[in-house]
N, C-alpha and C positions, 0 to 999 in steps of 0.2 A: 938121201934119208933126211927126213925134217922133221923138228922135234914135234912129237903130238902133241902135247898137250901141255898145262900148268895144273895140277891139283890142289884145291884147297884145302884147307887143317882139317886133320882126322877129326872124325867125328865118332865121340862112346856113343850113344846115341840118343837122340829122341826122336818122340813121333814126330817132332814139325822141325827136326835138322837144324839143331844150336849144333855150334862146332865145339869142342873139348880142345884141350890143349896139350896136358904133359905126358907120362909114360906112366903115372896112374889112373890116371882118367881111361888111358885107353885100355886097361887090362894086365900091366907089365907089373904091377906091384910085386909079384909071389904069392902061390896060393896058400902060403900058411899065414897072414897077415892077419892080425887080431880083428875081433870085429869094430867097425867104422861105418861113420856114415858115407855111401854108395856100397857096399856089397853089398845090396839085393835083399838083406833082412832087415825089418825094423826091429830094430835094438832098444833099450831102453833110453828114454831121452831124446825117442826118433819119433816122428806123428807121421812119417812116410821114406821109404827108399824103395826107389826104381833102378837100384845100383848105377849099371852105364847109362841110362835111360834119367835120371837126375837131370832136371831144368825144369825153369820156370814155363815154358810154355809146354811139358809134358803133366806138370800139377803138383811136383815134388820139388823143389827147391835143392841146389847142390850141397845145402848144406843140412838137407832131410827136413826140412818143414814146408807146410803147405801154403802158398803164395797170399799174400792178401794186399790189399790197397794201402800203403801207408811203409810197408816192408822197404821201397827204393829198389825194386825189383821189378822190373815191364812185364807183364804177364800178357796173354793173348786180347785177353776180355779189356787191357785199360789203357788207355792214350795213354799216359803218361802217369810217374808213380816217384814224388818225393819234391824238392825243392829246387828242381830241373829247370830251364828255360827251351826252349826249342827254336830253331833257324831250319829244320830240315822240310823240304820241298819248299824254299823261297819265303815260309812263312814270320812273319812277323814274331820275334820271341812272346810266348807268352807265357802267363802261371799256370800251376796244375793245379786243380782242385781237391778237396779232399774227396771228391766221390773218383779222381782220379781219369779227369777230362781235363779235355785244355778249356781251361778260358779266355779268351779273345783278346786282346783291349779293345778298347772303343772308337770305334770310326766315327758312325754313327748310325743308329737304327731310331725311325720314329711307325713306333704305337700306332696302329688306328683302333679302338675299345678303350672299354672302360672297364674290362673284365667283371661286366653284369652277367656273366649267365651267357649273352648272345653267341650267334654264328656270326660274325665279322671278316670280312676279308677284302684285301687290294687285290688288284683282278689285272688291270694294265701297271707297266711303269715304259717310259717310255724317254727317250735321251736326245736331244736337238744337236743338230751342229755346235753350238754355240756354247754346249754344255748345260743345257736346263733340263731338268728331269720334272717329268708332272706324273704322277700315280691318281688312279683312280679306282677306289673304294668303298666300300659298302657298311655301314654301321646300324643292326637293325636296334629300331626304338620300339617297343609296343610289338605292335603283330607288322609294322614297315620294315622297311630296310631304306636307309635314307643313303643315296649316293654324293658324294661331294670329290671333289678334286685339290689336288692339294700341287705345288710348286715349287723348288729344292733349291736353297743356294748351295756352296760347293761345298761348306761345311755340316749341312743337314738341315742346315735350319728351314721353317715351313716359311719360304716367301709368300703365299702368298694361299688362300682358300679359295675355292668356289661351291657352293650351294646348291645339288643340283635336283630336291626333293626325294618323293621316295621312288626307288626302283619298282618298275613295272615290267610286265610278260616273263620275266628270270629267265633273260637272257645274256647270259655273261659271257656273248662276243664279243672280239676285239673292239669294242667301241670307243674308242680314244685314240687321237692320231693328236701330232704334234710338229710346229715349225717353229724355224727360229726366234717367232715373235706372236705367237697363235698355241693355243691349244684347244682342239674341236673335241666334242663329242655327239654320236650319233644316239636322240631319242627317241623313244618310241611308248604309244600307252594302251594298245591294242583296244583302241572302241572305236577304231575305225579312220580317226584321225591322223591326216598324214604325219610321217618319220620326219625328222625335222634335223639338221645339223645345229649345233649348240657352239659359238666360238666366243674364247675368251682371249682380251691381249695379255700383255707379257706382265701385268700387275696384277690377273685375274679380275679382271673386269668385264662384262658382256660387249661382245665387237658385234655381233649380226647371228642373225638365225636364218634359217632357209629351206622352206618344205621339201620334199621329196615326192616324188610320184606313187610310190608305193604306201602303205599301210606301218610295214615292218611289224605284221604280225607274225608271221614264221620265219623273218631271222635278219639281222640287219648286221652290216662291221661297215669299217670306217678304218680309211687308211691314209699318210698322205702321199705326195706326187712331190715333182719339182719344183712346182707351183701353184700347188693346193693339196685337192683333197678330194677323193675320188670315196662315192659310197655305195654300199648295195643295201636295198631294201625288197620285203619280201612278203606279201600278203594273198591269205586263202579264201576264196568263193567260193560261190557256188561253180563256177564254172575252170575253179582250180585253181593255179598260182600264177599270182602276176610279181612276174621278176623284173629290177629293174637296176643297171651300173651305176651311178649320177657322178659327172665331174664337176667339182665347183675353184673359183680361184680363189686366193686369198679375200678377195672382198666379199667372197658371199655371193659370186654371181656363177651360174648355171653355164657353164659352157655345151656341153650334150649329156646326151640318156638315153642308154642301147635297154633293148629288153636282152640280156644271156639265156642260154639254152638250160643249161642248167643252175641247180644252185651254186653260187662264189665263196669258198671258201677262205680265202685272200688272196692280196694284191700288194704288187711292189713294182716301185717305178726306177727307171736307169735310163735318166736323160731322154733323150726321143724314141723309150719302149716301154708300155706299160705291161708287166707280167701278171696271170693272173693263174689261180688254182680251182677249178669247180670239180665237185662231186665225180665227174666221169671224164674231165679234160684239163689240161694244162695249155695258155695259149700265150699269145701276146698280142698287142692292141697299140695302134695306134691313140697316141694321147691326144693329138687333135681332133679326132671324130669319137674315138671309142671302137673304129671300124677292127677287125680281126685282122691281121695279118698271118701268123701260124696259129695251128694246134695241133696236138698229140695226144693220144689218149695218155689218159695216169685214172685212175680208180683211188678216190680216198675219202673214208668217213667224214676228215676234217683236216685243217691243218693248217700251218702257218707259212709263212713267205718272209723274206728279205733280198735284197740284193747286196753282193759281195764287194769288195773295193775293186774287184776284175769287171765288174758290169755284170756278174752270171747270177740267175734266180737260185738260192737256193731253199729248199722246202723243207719241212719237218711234219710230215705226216701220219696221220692216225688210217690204219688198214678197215678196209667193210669188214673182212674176217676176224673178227677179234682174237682168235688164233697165232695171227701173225705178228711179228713185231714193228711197233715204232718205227720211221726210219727216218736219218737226216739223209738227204738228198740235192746234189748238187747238178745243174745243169750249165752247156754253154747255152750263148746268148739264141742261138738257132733252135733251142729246146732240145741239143742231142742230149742225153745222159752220161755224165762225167764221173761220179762216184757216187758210193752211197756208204752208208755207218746206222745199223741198223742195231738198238738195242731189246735187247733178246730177253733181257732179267727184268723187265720192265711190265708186272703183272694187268691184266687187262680192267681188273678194275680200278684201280691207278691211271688212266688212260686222257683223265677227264679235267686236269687240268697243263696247258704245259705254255713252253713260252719260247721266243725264238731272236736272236738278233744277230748283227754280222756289223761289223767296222772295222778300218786299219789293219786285213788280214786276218782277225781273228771271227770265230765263229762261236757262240755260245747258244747253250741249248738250256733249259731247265722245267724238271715235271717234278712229279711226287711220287718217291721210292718208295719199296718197304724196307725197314730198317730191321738187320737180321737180328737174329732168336728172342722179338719180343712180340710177335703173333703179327697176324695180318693189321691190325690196325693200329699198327705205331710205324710210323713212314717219317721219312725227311723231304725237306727242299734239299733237289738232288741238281747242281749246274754240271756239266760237261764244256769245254773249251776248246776247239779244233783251230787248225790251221785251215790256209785255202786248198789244200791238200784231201783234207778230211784225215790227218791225222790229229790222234788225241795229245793236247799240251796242256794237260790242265782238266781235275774233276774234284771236287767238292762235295758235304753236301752241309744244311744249315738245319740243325734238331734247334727245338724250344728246349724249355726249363723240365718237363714235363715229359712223361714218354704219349705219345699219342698221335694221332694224323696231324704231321705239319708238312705243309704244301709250299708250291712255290708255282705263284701264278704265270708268273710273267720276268722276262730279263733285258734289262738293257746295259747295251756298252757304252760306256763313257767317253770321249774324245780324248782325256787324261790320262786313259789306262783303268780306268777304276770298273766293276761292275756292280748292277743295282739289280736286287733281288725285290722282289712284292709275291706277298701271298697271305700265309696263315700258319701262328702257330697256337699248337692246342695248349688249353688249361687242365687240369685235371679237375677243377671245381668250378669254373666258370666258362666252359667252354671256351669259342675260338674268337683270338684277338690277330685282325691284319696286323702286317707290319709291312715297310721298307726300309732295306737294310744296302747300306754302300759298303763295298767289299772293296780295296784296292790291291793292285798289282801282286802286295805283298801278302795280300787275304787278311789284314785286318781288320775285323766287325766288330758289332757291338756284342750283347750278352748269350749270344746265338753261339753252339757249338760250332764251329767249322772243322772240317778232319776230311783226310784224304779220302777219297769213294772208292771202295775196293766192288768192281764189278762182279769176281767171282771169289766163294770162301768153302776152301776145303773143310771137310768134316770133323766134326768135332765132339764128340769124345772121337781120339784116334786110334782105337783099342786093337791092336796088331798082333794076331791071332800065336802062340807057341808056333816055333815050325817050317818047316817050307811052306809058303805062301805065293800061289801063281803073281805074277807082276803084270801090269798094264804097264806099257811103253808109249808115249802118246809124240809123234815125231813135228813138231811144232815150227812151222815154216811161214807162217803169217804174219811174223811182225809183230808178238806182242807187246803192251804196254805193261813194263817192269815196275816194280817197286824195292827197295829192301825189306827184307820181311825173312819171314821163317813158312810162307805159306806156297809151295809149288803150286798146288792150283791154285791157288786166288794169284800165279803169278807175281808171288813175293819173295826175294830169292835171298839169302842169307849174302851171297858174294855180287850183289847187285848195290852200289851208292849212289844213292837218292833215287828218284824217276824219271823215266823214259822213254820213249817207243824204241824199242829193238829194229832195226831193219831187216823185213823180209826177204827172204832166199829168193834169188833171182832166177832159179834154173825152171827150166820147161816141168811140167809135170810127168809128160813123159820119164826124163832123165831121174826126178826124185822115186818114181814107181820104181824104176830099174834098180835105184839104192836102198829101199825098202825090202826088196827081193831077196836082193843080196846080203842084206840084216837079219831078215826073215831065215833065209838058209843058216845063218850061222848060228842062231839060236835056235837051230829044229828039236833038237835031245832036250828042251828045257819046257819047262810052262811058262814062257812071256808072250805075251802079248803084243806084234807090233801096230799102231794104228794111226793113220794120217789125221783121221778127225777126233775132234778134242773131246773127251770122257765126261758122262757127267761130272758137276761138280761135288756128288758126294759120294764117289767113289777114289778110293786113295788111288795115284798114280806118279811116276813119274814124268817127268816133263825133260824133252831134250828140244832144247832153243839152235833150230838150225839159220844161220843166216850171218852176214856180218862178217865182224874182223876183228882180231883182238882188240886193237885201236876202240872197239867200242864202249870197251870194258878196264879201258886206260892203260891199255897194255899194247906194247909193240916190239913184244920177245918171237915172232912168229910161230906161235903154237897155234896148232890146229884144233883145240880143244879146252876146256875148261871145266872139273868137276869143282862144283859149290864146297864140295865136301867129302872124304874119303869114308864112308859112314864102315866102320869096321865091327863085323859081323851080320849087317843087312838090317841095324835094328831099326832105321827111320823108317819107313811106309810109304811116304811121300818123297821123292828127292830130285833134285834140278841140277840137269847138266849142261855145258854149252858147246857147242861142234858150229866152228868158224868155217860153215861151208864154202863161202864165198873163195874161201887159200883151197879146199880138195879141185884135183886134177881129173877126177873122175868119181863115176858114181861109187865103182869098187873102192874108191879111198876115203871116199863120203860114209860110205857102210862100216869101214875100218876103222875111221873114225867113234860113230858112234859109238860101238860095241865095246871099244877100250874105257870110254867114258864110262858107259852102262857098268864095267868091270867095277869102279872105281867108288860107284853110287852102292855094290854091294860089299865094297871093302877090299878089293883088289888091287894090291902094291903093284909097284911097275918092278920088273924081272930081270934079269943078265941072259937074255934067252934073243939069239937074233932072231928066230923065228916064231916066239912069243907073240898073242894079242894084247898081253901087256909089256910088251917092249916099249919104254919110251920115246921111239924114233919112228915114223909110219913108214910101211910098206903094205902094199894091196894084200901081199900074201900073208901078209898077218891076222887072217881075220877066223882061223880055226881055236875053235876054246880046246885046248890042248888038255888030257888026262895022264900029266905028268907033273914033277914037281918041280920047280924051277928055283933057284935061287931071288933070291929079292933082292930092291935097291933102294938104301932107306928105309926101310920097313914103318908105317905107322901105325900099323896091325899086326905087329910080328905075332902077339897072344892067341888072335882069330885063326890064324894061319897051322897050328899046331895039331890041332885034329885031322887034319887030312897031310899033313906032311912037316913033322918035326924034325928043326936046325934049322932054320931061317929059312925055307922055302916054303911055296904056296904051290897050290893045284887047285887053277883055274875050274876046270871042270868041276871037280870034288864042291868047290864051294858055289856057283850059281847050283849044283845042282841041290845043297843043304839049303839055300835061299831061299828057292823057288818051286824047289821037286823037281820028276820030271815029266817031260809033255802027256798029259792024261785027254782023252778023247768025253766032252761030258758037253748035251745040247739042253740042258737041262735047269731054267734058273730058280733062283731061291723060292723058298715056300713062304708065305707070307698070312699073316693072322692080324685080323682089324678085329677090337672087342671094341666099342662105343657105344656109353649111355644116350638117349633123349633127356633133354633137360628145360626145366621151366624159363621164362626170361629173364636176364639179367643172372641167372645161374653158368658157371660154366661146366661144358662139355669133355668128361672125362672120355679118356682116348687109350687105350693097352695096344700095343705092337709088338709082334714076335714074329722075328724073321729066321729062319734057318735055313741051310744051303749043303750040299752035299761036298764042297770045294770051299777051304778057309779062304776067307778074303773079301768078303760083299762089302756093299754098301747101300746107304735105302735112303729115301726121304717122305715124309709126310706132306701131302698137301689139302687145303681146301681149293677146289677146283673153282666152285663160280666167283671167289674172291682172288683166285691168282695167288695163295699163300703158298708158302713154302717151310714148313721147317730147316736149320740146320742140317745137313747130312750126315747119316750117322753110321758106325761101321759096329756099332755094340749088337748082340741078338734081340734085344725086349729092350720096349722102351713106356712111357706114360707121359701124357702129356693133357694138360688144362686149358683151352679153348675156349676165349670169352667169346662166341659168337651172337650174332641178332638174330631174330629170330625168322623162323624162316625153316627150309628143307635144305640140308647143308650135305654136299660129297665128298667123302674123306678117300681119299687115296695113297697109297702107300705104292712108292716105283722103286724096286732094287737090281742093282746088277752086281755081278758076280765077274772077277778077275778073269773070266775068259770071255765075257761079254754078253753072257743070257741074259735078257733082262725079264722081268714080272713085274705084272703090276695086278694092285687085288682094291677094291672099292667098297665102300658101303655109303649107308644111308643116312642122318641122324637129321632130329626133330629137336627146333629150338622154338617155347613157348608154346 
């Protein structure tokens, strides 16, 4: 017999699972106790009481008032709230503001505008062995946009300018490559005249020019080599496209020029292999001729390249399907496929800018998000950080002053440890001003918000219905990346310190089918849900983190389990538990496992029962929800406990089945109502939502489809919502599923200008 589990602090409850502490909070006061604030009524002197339900990230404060910025209370909605400093996730301490964000200190960030009015933006930034970074950027004057290149000592300062007139054909490929003592760019002016390489030495000075064979009317990048600089150019006839590779060395001289089959979306060199990415192929090439050595098919709209400190290509590519997601991709040096890290929340029309780099092990990635519940068109510069692994150590992202599209072109790593951000943040009265920004180890920037990028965010209002309410059980074996937090789906876990990647369960799939089974059997009499693949995210659910070993979680008491939280009476919605598969002996104890956890997530004390599923000691045969009353041990719910079996004992059964109900057979999902105005331009587009469902427990979200928007997920029945959209023929859609997993989804049409 081996101890199962460790339980975390009872929990009165809230929707997003703050823990409680004494024998009032949980219910033990006595029911004739004068009125107070948490019983459940607003009394005088109270602006809100959720009774057990009291916390800041449920809306009501523990001490009955409504949370605001400035209170010294963390609420969901604020980085940070009073005269705090912060170190958590390796970050640099910084102030809180009064709008109750962090503000940065200053590394260094330099400006490219003059916050006229323009669209400005830095497009490359790019990092030398040697540590010199060169950005290049666009600043439109009049009806140009004039490009210049700019050179970075280590402290920010601008070494050094280059002039490089105005931008022609608005082609904003990779054009700017960089060596230890060089920085090139590839030009082009589409009347016909050949594409030309542009190099400057290390003071920003003109070193040599050098035509190209092609035109570089339909599409030119510029990358470099070991020892130079390899370019594709691309122009259209009459008698179609003439494609064309060009290697040149540092001097400016021509060494060959292949015609490619198709168009090169990029190129990256590793000693005596030059890697490259077109349109319908991935290959590698001989750097002395240019001649092909392998290829493999890959399919990709576009994408970027580097090579890893291993010698291996790896790629960040944009799908032909716009459908599909983004994907970082890693191959060995023979072009087999080694992993991939595909981001999924990443909406299609966001697609259009992104950046890519790899040194000393590490891998970073950076595009332009949407930044949640402030509409499709307020985004961040969003970096991601992986290992050679393709696991995540590190996500970011960087908002302007301003809510609105701020982008992030391009990323490079530092030899130092540092990284350098270029792109775009918006004005709200003057449009968009580039910028680059050096971020170091520790993420300190300049005036740019920096805050942890949470990939998924559970819903919000969490309005949990009176009642038995069916449960989602979502059995999470992937390995994901933790955070501490109060948000189970957004994988924020209250008994989680600091962030992490969790380690994935190692057993065969076979062997986890067989433990789901066997999970599934033991909740047949109830409404749960069990399911291997992960729930929308704005459907409440719990989440059980299978993999690992106590050890991960700084523990090495050898418990087979770990509940975040003992939530007493089932009142959180959302809640996260952990099951140290890696210590089960079998599937049956893997299932046993769970289920005691699951107990615990509804408020289920552990028992004096050897034959109990909530005995604290595992056995396989433990795994029957028993409909008797058992004596308790420690009680931190003894109050919850009392309706089904008064004197300190609990009945299991009795209470999943007041939880949850019990299993109802319904293939039927929610009803769904879209009422949406047409609206003139620059007007916004009122939106009404009413969802209802035969089973409590849904959850829905709003989207616009051709822009990849998404609202917040919401679990309330009717909702409204204001839509500043352009103008144009806009598809609203509304997707809900329902706690046994129907989903619906219902569409209309709306007309802007």
């Amino acid at each position: 017999m081996a101890d199962l589990d460790t339980d975390g602090p009872p929990e009165g409850s809230t929707g997003l699972g703050s823990e409680s502490g004494d024998a009032s909070e949980t219910g033990e006061s006595g029911a004739m106790a004068e009125p107070r604030c948490g019983d459940g009524v607003i009394d005088d002197g109270e602006a809100c009481d959720l009774g057990l339900g009291n916390s800041v990230g449920a809306g009501c404060t523990p001490d009955c008032v409504l949370p605001r910025c400035g209170d010294g209370r963390l609420a969901p909605e604020e980085s940070c709230d009073g005269d705090e400093t912060r170190d958590d996730f390796d970050v640099t301490p910084a102030e809180c503001s009064d709008a109750c964000t962090w503000l940065e200190p200053t590394l260094w960030r330099d400006d490219w505008g003059d916050h006229g009015g323009h669209d400005d933006a830095v497009t490359r930034v790019l990092a030398a062995d040697d540590g010199t970074v060169v950005a290049l950027g666009w600043q439109r004057a009049a009806d140009e946009q004039i490009g210049s290149l700019r050179g970075y000592g280590a402290t920010g300062e601008v070494a050094w300018t280059a002039e490089l007139g105005p931008r022609e054909c608005g082609n904003w490929g990779p054009q700017l490559a960089v060596r230890p003592s060089l920085a090139a760019v590839l030009r082009q002016d589409c009347t016909g005249a050949p594409a030309q390489i542009q190099a400057f030495d290390a003071a920003g000075q003109p070193a040599w020019t050098v035509d190209l064979p092609a035109s570089g009317e339909a599409g030119v990048g510029l990358w470099s080599t070991v020892d130079g600089f390899v370019a594709y150019a691309a122009s259209l006839d009459e008698d179609g496209a003439s494609l064309h590779l060009t290697a040149v060395d540092d001097a400016g001289v021509q060494s060959w020029s292949v015609t490619p089959e198709h168009p090169v979306w990029a190129v990256a060199s590793a000693g005596a292999v030059l890697y490259g990415v077109s349109s319908e192929t991935m290959w590698s090439r001989d750097p002395g001729d240019g001649s092909i050595t392998i290829t493999t098919p890959l399919r990709s709209a576009s994408a970027r390249m580097v090579v890893d400190s291993l010698g291996r290509p790896i790629v960040l590519r944009k799908p032909t399907n716009a459908l599909d997601p983004f994907a970082l991709e890693a191959f060995e040096p023979g072009l087999e496929h080694s992993w991939s890290v595909p981001f999924v929340d990443v909406p299609p029309l966001l697609r259009g800018t992104y950046g890519l780099d790899a040194r000393d092990g590490r891998i970073a990635v950076a595009f332009e998000d949407q930044v949640e519940d402030f509409g499709p068109f307020d985004t961040a510069a969003t970096v991601h950080v992986f290992d050679e692994d393709g696991d995540s150590v590190d996500a970011f992202t960087l908002q302007g002053p301003d809510h609105g599209r701020d982008t992030a072109h391009d990323v490079a790593l530092v030899p130092d440890g540092g990284i350098v951000v270029g792109g775009a943040f918006s004005r709200a009265e003057t449009g968009r001003d580039g910028y680059v920004a050096r971020i170091d180890e520790e993420r300190a920037t300049s005036s740019a918000y920096v805050q942890p990028r949470r990939e998924r965010r559970g819903p919000e209002p969490l309005v949990r219905p009176d009642g038995a309410v069916p449960k989602t059980v979502f059995i999470d074996v992937s390995g994901p990346f933790l955070r501490s937090g109060h948000d189970p789906v957004g994988a924020e876990l209250s008994c989680v310190d600091g962030a992490f990647g969790f380690p994935a369960f190692s057993w065969s799939p076979a062997a986890v089918d067989e433990a789901l089974e066997e999970l599934r059997a033991t909740f047949e009499p109830f409404a749960i849900r069990i399911v291997a693949s992960e729930p929308p995210a704005y459907l409440p659910y719990t989440r059980v983190v299978v993999g690992g070993a106590p050890e991960e979680l700084g523990s090495n008491d050898g418990h087979r389990g770990l509940a975040c939280t003992i939530d007493c009476g089932d009142q959180a919605w959302s809640e996260a538990v952990f099951v140290f598969g890696e210590t089960a002996p079998t599937p049956g104890a893997l299932a046993q496992t769970v289920a005691h956890e699951l107990g615990h997530a509804i408020g289920l004390d552990h028992v004096d029962s050897d034959d109990a599923l909530m005995n604290p000691t595992s056995s396989e045969a433990n795994v029957v929800v028993e409909d008797a009353c058992r004596p308790t041990i420690d009680p931190a719910c003894a109050s919850s406990h009392e309706a089904a079996c008064p004197g300190g004992s609990q009945n299991s059964y009795a209470e999943f089945l007041a939880a949850v109900g019990p299993r109802i057979s319904d293939a039927a999902g929610p009803s769904i109502t879209i009422d949406a105005d047409d609206a003139p331009p620059r007007e916004p587009v009122s939106v009404r939502v009413q969802v209802e469902d035969d089973t409590p427990g849904f959850g829905w979200e709003l989207r616009v489809v051709e822009l990849g928007w998404t609202s917040r997920g919401r679990t309330d029945g009717a909702a409204e919502f204001e839509l500043a959209l352009p103008e144009g023929r806009w598809t609203l859609e509304v997707e809900a599923t329902d706690q046994l997993g129907n989903l619906e989804t219902q569409r209309v049409r709306v007309d802007v200008g």
